[in-house]
BALOBA-1460 file (C-alpha; in Angstrom, 3 decimals):
// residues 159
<rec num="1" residu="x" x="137.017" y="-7.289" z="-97.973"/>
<rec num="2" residu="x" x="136.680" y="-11.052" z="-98.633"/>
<rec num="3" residu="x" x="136.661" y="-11.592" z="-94.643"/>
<rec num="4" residu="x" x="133.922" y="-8.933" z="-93.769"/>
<rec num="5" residu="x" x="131.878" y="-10.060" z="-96.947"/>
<rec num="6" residu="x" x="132.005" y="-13.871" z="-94.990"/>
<rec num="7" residu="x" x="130.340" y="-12.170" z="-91.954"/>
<rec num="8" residu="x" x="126.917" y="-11.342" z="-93.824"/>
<rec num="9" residu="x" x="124.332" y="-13.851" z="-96.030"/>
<rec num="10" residu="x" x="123.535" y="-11.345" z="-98.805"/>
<rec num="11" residu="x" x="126.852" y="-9.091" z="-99.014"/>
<rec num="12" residu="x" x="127.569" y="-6.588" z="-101.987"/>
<rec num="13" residu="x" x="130.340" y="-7.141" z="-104.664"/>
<rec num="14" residu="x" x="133.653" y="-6.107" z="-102.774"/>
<rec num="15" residu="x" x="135.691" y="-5.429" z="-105.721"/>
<rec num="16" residu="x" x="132.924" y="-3.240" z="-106.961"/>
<rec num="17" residu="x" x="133.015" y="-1.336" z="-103.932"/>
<rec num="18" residu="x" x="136.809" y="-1.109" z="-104.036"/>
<rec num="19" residu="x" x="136.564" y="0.408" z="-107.949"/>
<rec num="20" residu="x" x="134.303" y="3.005" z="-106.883"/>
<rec num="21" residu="x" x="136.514" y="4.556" z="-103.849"/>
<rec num="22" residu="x" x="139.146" y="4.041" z="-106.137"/>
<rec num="23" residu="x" x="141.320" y="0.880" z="-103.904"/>
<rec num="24" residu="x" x="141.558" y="-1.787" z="-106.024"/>
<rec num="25" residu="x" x="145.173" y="-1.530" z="-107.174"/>
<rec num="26" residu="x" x="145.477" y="-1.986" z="-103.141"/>
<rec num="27" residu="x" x="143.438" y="-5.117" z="-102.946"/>
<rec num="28" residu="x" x="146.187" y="-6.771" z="-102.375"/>
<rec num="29" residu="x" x="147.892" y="-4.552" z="-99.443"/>
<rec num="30" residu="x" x="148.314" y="-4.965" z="-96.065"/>
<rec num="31" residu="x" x="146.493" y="-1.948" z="-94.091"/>
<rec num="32" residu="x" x="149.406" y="-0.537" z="-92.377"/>
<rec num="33" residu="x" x="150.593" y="0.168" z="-95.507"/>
<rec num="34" residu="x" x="147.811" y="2.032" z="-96.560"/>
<rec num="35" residu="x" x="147.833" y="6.345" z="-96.765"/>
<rec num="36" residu="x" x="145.448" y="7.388" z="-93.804"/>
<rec num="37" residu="x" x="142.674" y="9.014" z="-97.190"/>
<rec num="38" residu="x" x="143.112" y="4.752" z="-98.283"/>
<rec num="39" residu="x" x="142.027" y="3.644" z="-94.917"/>
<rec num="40" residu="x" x="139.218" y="5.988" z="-94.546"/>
<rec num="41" residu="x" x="138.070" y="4.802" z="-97.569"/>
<rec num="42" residu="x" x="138.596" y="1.355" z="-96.715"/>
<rec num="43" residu="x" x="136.060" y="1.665" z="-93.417"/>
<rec num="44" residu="x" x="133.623" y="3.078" z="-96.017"/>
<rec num="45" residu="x" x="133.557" y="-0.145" z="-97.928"/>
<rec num="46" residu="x" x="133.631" y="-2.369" z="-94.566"/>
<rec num="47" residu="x" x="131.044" y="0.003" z="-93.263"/>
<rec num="48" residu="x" x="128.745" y="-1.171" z="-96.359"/>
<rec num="49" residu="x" x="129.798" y="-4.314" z="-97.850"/>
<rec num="50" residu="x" x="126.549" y="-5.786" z="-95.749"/>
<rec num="51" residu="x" x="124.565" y="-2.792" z="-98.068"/>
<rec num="52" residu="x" x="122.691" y="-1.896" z="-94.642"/>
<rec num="53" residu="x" x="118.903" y="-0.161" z="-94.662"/>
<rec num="54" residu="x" x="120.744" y="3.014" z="-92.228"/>
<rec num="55" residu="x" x="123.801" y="3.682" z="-92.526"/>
<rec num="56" residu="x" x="125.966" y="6.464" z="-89.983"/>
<rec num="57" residu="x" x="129.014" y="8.314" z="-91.801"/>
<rec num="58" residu="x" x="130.839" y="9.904" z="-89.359"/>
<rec num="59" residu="x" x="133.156" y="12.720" z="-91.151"/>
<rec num="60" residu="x" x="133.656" y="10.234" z="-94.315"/>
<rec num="61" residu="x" x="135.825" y="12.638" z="-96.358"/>
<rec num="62" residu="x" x="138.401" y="14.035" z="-93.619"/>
<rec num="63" residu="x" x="142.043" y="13.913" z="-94.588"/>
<rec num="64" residu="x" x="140.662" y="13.026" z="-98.203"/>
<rec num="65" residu="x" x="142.395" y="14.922" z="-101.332"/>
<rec num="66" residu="x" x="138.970" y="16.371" z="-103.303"/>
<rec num="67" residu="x" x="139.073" y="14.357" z="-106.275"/>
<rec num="68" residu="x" x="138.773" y="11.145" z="-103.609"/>
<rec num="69" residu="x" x="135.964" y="13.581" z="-101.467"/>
<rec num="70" residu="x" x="134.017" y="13.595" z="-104.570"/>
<rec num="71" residu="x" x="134.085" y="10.077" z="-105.165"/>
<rec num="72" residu="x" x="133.299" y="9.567" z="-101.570"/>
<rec num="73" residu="x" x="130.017" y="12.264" z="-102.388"/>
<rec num="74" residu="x" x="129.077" y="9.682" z="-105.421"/>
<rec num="75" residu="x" x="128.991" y="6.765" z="-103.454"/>
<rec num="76" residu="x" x="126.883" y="8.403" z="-100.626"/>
<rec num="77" residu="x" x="124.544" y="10.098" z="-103.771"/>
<rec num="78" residu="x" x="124.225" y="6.185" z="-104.923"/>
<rec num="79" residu="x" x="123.807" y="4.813" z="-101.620"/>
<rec num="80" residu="x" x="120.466" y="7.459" z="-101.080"/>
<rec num="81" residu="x" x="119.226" y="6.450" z="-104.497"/>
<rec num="82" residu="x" x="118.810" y="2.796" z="-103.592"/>
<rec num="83" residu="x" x="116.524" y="4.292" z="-100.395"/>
<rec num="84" residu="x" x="118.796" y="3.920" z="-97.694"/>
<rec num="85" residu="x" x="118.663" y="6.241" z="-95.178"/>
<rec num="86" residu="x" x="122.273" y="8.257" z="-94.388"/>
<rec num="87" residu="x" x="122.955" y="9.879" z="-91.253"/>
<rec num="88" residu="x" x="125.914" y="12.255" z="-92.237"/>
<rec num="89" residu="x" x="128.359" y="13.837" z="-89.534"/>
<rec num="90" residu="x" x="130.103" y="17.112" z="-91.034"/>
<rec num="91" residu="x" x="131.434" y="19.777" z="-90.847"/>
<rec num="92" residu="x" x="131.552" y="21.306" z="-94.072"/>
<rec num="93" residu="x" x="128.623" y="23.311" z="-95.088"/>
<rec num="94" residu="x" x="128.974" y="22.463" z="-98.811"/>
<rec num="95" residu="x" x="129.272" y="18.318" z="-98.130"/>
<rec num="96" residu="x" x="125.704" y="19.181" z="-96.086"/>
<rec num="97" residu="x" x="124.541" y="21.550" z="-98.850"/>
<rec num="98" residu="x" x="125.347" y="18.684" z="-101.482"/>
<rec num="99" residu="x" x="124.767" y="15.696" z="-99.950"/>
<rec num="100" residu="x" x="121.420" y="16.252" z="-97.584"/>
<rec num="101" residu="x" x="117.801" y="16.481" z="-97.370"/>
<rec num="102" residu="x" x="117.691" y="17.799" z="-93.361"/>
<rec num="103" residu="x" x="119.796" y="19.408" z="-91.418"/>
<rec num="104" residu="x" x="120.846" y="19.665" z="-88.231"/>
<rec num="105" residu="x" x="123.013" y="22.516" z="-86.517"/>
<rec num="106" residu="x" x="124.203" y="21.258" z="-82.898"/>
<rec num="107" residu="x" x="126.274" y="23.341" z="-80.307"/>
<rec num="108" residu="x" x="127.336" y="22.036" z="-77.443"/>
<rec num="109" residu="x" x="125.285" y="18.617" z="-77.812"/>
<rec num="110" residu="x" x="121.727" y="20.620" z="-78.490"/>
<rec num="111" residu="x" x="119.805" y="21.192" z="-81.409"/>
<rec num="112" residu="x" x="119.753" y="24.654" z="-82.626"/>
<rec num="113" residu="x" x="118.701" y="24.718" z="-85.929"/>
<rec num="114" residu="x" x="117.195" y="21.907" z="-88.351"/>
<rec num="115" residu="x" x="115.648" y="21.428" z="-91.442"/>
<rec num="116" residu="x" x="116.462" y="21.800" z="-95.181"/>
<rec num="117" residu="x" x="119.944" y="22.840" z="-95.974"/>
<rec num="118" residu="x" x="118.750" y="26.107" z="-97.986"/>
<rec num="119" residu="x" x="116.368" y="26.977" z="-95.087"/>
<rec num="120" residu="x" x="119.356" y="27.062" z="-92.648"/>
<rec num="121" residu="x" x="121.276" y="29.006" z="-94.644"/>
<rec num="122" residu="x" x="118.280" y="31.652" z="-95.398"/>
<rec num="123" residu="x" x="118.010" y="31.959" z="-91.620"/>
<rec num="124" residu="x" x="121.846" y="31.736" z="-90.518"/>
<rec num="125" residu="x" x="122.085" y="34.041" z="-93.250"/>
<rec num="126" residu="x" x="119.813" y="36.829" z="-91.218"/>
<rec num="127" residu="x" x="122.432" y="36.744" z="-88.787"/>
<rec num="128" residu="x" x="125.238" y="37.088" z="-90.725"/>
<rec num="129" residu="x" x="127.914" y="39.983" z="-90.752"/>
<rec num="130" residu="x" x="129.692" y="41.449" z="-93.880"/>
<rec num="131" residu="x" x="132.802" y="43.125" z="-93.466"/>
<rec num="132" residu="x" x="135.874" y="44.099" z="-95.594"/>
<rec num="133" residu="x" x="139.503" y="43.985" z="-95.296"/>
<rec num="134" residu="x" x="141.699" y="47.104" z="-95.737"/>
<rec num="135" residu="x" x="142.217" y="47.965" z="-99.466"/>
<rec num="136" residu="x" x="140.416" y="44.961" z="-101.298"/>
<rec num="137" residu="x" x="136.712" y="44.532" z="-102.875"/>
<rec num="138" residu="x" x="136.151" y="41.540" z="-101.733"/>
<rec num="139" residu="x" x="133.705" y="40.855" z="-98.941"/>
<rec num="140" residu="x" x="133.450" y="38.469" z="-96.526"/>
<rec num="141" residu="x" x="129.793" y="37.286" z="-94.962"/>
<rec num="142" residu="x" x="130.314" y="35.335" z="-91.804"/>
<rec num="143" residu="x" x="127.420" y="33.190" z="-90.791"/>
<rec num="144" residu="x" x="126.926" y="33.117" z="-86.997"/>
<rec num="145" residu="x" x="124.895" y="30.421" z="-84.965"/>
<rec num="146" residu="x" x="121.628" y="32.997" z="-83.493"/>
<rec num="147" residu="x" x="122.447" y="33.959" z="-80.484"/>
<rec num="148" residu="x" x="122.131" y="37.456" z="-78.837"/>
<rec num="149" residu="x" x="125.130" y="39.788" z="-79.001"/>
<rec num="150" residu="x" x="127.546" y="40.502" z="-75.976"/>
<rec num="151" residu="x" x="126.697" y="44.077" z="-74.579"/>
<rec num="152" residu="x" x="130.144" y="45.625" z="-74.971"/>
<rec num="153" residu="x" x="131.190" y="48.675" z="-72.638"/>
<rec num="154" residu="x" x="132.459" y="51.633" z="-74.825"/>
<rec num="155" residu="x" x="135.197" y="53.995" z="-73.796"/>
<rec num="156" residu="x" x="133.090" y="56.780" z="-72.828"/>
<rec num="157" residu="x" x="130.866" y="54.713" z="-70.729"/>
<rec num="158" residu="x" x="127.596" y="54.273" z="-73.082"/>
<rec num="159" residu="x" x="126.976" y="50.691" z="-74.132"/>
């Protein structure tokens, strides 16, 4: 941290940034000795010790345990609230849901779907399909990207 805060004029307070992803009992520790959830959250503070206007989070919280996702969804939270602008790579629904103001659904490097993250899921939701397994109440709604359904043959020859 002390190296990459030497690189910029104005840098924010490492060991603050260490407290709040929870690393600085590892100040001190070389990286390779570091869990891989440690070093992820060790880019994080690297990525913003500068304290940047835009910042790009690609999949911040993957191979994190949750308590450490949810510190990683505070930081991001206080990061927006000084009016920096987050572009957030994810693929979990409910980091997008919590965490975003737009949305963006790409398949297959194109732009399907965008805009608020309770618009999306109001319209994926339209193309959703409930079904039930064998024996149990509970139901399971599967949200599907819109695209038109496969014809599929029947047996007796009617599609």
């Amino acid at each position: 941290m002390d190296l990459w805060s030497s690189l910029y004029r104005k840098p924010l307070n490492g060991d603050r940034l260490l407290e709040q992803l929870g690393l600085v009992e590892k100040r001190d520790a070389w990286f390779m000795t570091l869990s891989g959830g440690q070093k992820q959250r060790l880019f994080i503070a690297l990525a913003l010790i500068n304290d940047p206007e835009l910042v790009f989070l690609d999949e911040l919280t993957t191979g994190l345990d949750p308590q450490a996702r949810r510190a990683i969804w505070e930081l991001v939270r206080g990061i927006r609230s000084r009016g920096k602008t987050v572009f957030l790579t994810t693929h979990l629904m409910e980091e997008a849901e919590r965490l975003c103001d737009r949305v963006a659904v790409i398949d297959r490097g194109r732009i399907v779907d965008i805009g608020t993250p309770a618009a999306l899921v109001r319209r994926q939701s339209a193309h959703a399909r409930e079904f039930r397994t064998s024996g149990e109440s509970t139901r399971w709604r599967c949200p599907l990207l819109a695209r038109p359904r496969p014809t599929v043959p029947s047996l007796s020859g009617s599609t």
